[in-house]
Legacy VTK file of the C-alpha trace (Angstrom):
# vtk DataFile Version 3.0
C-alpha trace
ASCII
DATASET POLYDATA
POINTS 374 float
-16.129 4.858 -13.366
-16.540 8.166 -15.190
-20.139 7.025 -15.750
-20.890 6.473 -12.322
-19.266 9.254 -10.522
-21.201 11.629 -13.331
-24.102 10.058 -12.328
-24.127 10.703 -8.706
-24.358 14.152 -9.438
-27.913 13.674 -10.500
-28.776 11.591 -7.513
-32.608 12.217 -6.610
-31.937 10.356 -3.096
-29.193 9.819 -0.520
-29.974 6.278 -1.203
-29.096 6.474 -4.721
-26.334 8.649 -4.354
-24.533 5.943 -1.878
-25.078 3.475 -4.540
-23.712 4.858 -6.882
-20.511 5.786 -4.804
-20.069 2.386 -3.709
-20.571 0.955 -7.187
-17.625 3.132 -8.298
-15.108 2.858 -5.190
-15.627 -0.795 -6.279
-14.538 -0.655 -9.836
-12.150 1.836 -8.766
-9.795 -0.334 -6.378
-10.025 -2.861 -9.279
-8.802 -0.994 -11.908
-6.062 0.711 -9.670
-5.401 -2.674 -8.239
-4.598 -3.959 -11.796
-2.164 -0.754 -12.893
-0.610 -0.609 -10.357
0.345 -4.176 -10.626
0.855 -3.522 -13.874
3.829 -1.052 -14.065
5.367 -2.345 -10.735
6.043 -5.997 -12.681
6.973 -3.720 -16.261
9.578 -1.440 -14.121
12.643 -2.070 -12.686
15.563 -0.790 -10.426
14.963 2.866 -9.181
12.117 3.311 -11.503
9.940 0.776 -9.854
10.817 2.659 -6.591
10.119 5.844 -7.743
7.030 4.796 -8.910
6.367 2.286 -6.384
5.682 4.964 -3.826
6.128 7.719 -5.628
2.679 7.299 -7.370
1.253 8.716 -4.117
2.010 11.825 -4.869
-0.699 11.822 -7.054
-3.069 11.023 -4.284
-1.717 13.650 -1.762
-2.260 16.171 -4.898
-5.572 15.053 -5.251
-6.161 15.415 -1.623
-4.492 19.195 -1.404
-7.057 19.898 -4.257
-10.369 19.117 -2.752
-10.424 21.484 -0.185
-9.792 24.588 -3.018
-12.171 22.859 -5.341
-14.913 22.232 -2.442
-14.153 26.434 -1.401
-14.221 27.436 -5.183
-17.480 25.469 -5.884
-19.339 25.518 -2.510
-22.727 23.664 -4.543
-21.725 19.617 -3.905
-23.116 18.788 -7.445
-20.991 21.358 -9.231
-17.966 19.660 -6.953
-19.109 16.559 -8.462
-18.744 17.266 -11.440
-15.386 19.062 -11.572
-13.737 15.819 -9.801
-15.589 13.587 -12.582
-14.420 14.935 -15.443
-10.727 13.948 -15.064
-11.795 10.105 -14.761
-12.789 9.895 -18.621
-8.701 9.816 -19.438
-9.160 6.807 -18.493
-10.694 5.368 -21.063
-7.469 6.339 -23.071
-5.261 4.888 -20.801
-6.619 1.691 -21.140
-5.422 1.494 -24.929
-1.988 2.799 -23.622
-1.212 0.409 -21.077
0.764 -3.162 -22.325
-0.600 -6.428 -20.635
2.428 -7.576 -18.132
5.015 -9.465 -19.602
5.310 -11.691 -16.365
1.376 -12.391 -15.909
1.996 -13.392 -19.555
5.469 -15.382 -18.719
3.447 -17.719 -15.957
0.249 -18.124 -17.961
2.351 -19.925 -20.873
1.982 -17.023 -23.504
5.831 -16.570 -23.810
5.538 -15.489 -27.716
3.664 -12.118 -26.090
5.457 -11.533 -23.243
8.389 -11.631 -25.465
6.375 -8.952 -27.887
5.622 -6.580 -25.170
9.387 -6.979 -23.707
10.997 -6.270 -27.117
8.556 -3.436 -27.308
9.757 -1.601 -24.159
13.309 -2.008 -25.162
12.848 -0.583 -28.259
11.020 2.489 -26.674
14.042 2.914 -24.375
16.510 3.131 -27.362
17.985 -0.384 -26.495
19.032 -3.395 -28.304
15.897 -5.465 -28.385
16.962 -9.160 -27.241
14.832 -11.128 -30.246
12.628 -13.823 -29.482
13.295 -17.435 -27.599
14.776 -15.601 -24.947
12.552 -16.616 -22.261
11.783 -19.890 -20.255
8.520 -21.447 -19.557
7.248 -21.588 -16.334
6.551 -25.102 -14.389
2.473 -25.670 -16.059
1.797 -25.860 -12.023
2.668 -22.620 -11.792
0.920 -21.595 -14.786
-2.157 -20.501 -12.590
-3.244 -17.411 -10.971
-6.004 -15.825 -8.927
-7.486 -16.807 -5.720
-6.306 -20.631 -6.189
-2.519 -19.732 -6.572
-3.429 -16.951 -3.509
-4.285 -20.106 -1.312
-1.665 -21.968 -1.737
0.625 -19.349 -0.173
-1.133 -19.952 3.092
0.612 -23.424 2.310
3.951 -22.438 2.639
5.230 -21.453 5.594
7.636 -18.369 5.077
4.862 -17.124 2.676
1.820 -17.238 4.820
3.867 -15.817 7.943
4.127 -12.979 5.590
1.028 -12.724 4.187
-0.644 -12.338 7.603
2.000 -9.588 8.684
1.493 -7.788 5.351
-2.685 -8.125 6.194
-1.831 -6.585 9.676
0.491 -3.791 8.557
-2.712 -3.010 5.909
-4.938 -2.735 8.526
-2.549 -0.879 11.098
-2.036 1.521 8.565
-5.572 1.977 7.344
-7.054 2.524 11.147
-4.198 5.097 11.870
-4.483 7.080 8.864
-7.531 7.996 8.713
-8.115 8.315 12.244
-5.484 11.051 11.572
-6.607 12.235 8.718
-10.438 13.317 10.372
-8.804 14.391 13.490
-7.022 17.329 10.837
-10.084 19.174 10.789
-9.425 20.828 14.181
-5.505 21.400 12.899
-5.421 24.855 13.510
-7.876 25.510 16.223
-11.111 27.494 15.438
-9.398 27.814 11.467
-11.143 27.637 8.272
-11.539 23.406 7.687
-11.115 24.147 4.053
-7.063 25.250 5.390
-7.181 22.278 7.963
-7.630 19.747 5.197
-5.210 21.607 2.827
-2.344 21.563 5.266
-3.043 17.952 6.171
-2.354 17.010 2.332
0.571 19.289 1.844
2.152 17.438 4.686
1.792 13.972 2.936
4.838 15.144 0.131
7.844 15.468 2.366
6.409 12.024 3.695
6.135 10.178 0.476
9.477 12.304 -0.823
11.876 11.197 2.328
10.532 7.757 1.581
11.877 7.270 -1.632
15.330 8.630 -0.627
15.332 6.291 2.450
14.155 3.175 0.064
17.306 4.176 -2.003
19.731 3.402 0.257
18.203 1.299 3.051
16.193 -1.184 1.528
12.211 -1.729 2.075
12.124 -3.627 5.650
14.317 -1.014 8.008
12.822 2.179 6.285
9.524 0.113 7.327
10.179 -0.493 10.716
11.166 2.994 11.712
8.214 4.268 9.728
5.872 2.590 11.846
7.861 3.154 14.848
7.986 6.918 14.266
4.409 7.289 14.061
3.231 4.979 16.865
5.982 6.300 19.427
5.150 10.246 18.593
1.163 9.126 18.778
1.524 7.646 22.139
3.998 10.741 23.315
0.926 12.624 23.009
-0.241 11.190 26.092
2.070 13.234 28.198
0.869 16.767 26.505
-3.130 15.825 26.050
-3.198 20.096 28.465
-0.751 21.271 25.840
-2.846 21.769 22.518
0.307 22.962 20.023
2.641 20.101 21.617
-0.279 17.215 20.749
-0.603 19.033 17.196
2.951 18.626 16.709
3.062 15.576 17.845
-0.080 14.465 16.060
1.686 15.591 13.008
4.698 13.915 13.105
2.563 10.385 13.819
0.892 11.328 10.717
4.091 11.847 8.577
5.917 8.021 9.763
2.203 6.936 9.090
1.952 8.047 5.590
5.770 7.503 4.602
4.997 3.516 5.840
1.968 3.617 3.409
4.066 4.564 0.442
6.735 1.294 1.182
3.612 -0.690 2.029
2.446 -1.035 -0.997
5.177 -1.861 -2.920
6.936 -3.756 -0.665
3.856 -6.116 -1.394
4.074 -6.269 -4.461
7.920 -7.493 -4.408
6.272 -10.349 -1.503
3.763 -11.381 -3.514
4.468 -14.208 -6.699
3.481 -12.944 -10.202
-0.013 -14.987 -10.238
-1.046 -14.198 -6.836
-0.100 -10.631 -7.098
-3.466 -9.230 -8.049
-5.185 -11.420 -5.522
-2.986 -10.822 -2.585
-3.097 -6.456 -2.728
-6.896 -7.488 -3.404
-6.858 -9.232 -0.352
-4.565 -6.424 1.792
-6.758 -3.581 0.408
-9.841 -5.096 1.373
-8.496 -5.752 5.201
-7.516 -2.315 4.978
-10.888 -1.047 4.115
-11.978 -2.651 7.422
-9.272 -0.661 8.925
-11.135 2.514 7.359
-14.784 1.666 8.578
-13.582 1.267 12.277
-11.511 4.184 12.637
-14.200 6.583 12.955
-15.780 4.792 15.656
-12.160 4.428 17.415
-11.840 8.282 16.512
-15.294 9.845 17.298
-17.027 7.081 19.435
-14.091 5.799 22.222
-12.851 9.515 22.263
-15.879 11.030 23.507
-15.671 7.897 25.896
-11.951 9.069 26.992
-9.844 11.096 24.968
-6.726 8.904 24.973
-8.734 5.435 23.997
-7.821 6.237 20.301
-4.868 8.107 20.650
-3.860 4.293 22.460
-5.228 2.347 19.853
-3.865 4.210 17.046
-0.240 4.267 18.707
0.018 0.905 19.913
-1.491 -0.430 16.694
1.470 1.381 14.734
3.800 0.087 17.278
2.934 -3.607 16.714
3.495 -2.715 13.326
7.013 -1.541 13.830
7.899 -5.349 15.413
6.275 -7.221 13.289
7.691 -5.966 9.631
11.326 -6.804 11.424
9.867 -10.309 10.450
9.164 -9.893 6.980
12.525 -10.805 4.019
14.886 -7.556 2.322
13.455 -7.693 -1.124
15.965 -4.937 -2.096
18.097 -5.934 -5.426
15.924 -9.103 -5.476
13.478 -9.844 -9.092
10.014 -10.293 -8.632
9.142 -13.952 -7.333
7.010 -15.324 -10.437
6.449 -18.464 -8.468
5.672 -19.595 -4.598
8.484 -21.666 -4.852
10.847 -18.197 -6.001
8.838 -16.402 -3.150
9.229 -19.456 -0.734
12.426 -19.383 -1.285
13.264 -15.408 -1.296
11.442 -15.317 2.182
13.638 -18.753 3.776
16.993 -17.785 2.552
16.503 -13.666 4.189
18.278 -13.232 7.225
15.098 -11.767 9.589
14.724 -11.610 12.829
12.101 -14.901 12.631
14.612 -16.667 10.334
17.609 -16.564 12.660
15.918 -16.992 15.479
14.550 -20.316 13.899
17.913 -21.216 12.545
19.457 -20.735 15.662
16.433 -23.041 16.921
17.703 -25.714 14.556
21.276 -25.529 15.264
20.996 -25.903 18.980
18.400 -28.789 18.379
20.950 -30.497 15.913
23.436 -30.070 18.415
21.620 -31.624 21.197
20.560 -34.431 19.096
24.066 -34.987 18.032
25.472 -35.070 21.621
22.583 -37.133 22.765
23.801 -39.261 20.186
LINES 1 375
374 0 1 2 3 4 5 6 7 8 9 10 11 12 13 14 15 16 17 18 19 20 21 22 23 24 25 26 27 28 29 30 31 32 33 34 35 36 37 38 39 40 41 42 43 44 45 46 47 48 49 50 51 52 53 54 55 56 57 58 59 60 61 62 63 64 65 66 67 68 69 70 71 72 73 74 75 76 77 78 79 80 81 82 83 84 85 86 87 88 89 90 91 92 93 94 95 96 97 98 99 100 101 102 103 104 105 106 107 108 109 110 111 112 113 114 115 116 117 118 119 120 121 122 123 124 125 126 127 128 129 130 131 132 133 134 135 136 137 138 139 140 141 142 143 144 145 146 147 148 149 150 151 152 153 154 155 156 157 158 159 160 161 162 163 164 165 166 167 168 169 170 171 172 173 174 175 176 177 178 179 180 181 182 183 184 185 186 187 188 189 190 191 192 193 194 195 196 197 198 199 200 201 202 203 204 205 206 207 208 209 210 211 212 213 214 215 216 217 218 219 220 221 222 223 224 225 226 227 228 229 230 231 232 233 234 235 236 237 238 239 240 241 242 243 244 245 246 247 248 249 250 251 252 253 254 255 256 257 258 259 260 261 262 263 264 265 266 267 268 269 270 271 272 273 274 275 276 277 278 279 280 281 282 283 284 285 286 287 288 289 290 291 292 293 294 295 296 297 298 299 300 301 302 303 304 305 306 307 308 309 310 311 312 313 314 315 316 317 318 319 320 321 322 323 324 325 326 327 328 329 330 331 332 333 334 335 336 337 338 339 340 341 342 343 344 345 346 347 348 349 350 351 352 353 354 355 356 357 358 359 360 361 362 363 364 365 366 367 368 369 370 371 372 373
């Protein structure tokens, strides 16, 4: 990645240059993809929630930065360059970074996931719990990849989530950014350099109330009123399109349920999705997302010179569908990691939804009718 983001700064052509940058987002989402996954299935408790959504911060620094860095150095290859440089720590990291104990757990290698486990409780000053502690996995369930990621859409409970999870991706994705652009008219006829910086700055209350809420509510509530929050306050802004401050207000506080339902997003996929699917599956969401990310523009810039409240609708009611829909997905708070479609199967049958008692209820009148029938 280093080598290709260097490289763009020597671009002779547009074409090149777009190359190049699509060459590295690609390697990027892989390799953030795969540490993420990483420390998410290492951590546990409150530390896989802080850094579960917590790791955004990084990206809302990152996006407060730019606009200094792009005023500081107003020459795009010097810009280049400066945001470059940081991606050859990388390299490092990779030496840093243990392979996860459960990938190793379900791919039979129990003699190193044992290794890595004892390492990490010797590095937290604990007493290390020796070796044989750990049972293998079923040798069905000893794959991983896109052929484990399939057979979710086998199981029921599973692939009902899966598909909600997609949708929430995409939701999210189409809102955010359509946000996002829409910041650089913020503070009307302002410096864009201050619109963008203010847009970031608001992402860390967002990704900080989060957390707090995730404490003490659990992943699917926090969820639905995210979502809710930012599609209701988007669509309010159809009753103050005359009233410029009111829609920025509003417009803001869309943006801030937006962002905070990110930040659970992401990790509340990663508690969904079983051990060998994992990869695959936020593969899979951050792709849909990324589809999400190419049509918001057009839904931003394209329907609203049409009409003005086309995308303000679509952005709303999309977040809105999002709200309902997560009230179907399981509680994974206090629950381990499913390492197995049958653990996840089972997490996602035995949670008391809104799907799952309404289909229980189903049952129980249809048993009931049977049995008087009878």
């Amino acid at each position: 990645m280093f080598g290709l983001a260097m490289g763009t700064t020597w671009s002779p052509t547009i074409t090149v240059y777009m190359i190049l940058r699509f060459i590295g987002s690609f390697c990027f989402q892989g390799y953030f993809g795969c540490v993420y996954i990483i420390n998410m299935e290492t951590l546990s408790g409150k530390a896989k929630v802080i850094y579960g959504i917590g790791n955004n911060f990084a990206w809302s620094l990152g996006y407060s930065t730019i606009p200094i860095m792009a005023y500081l150095l107003p020459d795009w290859r010097d810009l280049q360059i400066a945001i470059s440089v940081p991606l050859a720590l990388n390299v490092l990291f990779a030496f840093l970074f243990p392979e996860s104990p459960r990938w190793l757990l379900t791919k039979g290698h129990l003699e190193k996931s044992e290794k890595v486990i004892n390492k990490i409780v010797k590095f937290n000053g604990r007493t290390e719990p020796g070796q044989n502690f750990l049972e293998p996995i079923e040798e069905k369930e000893t794959e991983s990849g896109w052929r484990i990621f399939i057979e979710i859409f086998k199981s029921s409970y599973l692939r009902r989530a899966s598909i909600i999870l997609f949708y929430l991706f995409l939701a999210n994705s189409i809102t955010y950014l359509g946000l996002s652009l829409s910041y650089g008219t913020l503070i009307p006829d302002g410096s864009l350099y201050l619109n963008i910086l203010i847009s970031g700055l608001t992402e860390f209350p967002a990704y900080g109330l989060a957390v707090l809420v995730v404490f003490y509510a659990g992943r699917r509530w926090p969820m639905v009123g995210s979502y809710f929050l930012g599609g209701t306050f988007l669509l309010l802004m159809l009753a103050t399109l005359d009233n410029e401050a009111a829609s920025i207000a509003l417009s803001a506080i869309g943006k801030f349920g937006i962002t905070a339902a990110f930040g659970m997003l992401q990790m509340y996929s990663m508690e969904l999705f079983p051990t060998g699917a994992r990869n695959a599956g936020l593969g899979a969401a951050t792709f849909i997302s990324r589809i999400g990310s190419v049509v918001s523009p057009i839904v931003g810039n394209a329907l609203g010179q049409i009409n003005r409240i086309i995308p303000i609708i679509i952005f709303g009611a999309s977040a809105l569908l999002g709200a309902f829909l997560a009230l179907l997905l399981p509680e994974t708070r206090g629950k381990n990691l499913p390492n197995t479609i049958e653990e996840g199967e089972k997490m996602c049958r035995e949670d008391k939804s809104a799907f799952n008692d309404c289909r229980k209820r189903k049952s129980s009148e249809s048993d009931l009718n049977s049995t008087a029938s009878s």
